[in-house]
C-alpha positions in Angstrom: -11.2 3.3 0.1 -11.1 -0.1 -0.9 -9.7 -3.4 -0.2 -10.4 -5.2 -2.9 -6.9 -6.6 -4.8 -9.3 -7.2 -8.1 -9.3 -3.7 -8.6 -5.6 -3.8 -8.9 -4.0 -3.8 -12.7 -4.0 -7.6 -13.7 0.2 -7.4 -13.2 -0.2 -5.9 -10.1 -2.2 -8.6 -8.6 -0.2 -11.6 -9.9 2.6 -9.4 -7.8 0.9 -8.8 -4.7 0.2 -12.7 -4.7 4.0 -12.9 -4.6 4.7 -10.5 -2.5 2.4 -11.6 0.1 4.0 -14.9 -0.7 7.6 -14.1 0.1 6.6 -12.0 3.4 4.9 -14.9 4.7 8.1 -17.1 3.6 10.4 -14.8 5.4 8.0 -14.2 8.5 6.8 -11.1 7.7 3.2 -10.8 8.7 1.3 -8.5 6.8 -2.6 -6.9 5.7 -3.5 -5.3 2.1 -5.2 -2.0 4.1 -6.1 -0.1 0.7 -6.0 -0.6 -3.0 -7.6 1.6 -5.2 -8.8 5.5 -4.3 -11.6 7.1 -6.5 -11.0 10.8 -7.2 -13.3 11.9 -4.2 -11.1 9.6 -2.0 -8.2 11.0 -3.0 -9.3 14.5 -2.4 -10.2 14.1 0.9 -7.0 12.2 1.8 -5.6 15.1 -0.2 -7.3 18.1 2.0 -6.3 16.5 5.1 -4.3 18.7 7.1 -4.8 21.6 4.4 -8.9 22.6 4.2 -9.7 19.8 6.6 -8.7 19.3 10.8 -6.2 16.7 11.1 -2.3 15.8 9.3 -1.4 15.5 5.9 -1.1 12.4 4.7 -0.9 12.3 1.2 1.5 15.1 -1.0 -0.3 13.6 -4.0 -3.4 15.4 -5.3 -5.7 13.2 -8.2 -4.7 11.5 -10.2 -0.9 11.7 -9.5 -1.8 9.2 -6.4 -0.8 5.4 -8.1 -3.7 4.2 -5.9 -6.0 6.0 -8.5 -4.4 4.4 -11.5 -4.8 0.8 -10.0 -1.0 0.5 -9.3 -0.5 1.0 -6.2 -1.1 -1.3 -2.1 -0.9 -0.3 1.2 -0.1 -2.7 3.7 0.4 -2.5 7.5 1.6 -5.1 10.2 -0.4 -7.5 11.5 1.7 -9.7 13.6 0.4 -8.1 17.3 3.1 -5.6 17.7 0.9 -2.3 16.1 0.2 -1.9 12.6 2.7 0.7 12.0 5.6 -0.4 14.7 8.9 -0.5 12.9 10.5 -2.2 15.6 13.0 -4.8 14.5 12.8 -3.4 11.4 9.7 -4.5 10.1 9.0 -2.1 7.2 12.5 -2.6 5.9 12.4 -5.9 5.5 8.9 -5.6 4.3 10.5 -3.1 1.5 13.6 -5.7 0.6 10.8 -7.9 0.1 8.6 -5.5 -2.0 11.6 -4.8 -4.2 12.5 -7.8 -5.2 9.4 -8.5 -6.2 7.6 -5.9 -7.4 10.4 -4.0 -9.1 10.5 -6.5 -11.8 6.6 -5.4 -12.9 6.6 -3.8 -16.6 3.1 -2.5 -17.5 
């Protein structure tokens, strides 16, 4: 799984640049975790919790992930209080942000 934000779609990068942008603006600290999945990434993230010990995590088999079309970021917290903590409402505020932003993107 990568980390690499050139191997975003062109649009897509110019919007994580603002996006990262306007969550540092408003306080939000956050890290790009993943970017783009390869089909073999994708079907293991796929089989976990079905033909592979552990929970799912993905309902999307390949290529209906967004991660394998180069249109898609995950992100996590990294402000100290646990990557995934939604305490004070972190990812919705992270979400706000991501909407205003992003939903504006036409491919």
């Amino acid at each position: 799984m990568s980390r690499d934000t050139t191997l975003l779609h062109p649009v897509l990068q110019g919007k994580l640049k603002e996006f990262l942008a306007a969550c540092d603006k408003a306080g939000l600290k956050v890290s790009i975790v993943e970017t783009f999945r390869t089909k073999a990434e994708q079907d293991a993230l796929y089989a976990k919790g079905r033909t592979v010990k552990g929970s799912i995590v993905t309902n999307a088999k390949y290529p209906q992930s967004q991660h394998c079309w180069h249109t898609a970021f995950d992100f996590c917290r990294n402000d100290g209080q646990g990557a995934y903590n939604e305490s004070g409402d972190f990812f919705t505020k992270v979400g706000k942000v991501g909407q205003s932003v992003c939903l504006k993107v036409v491919f």
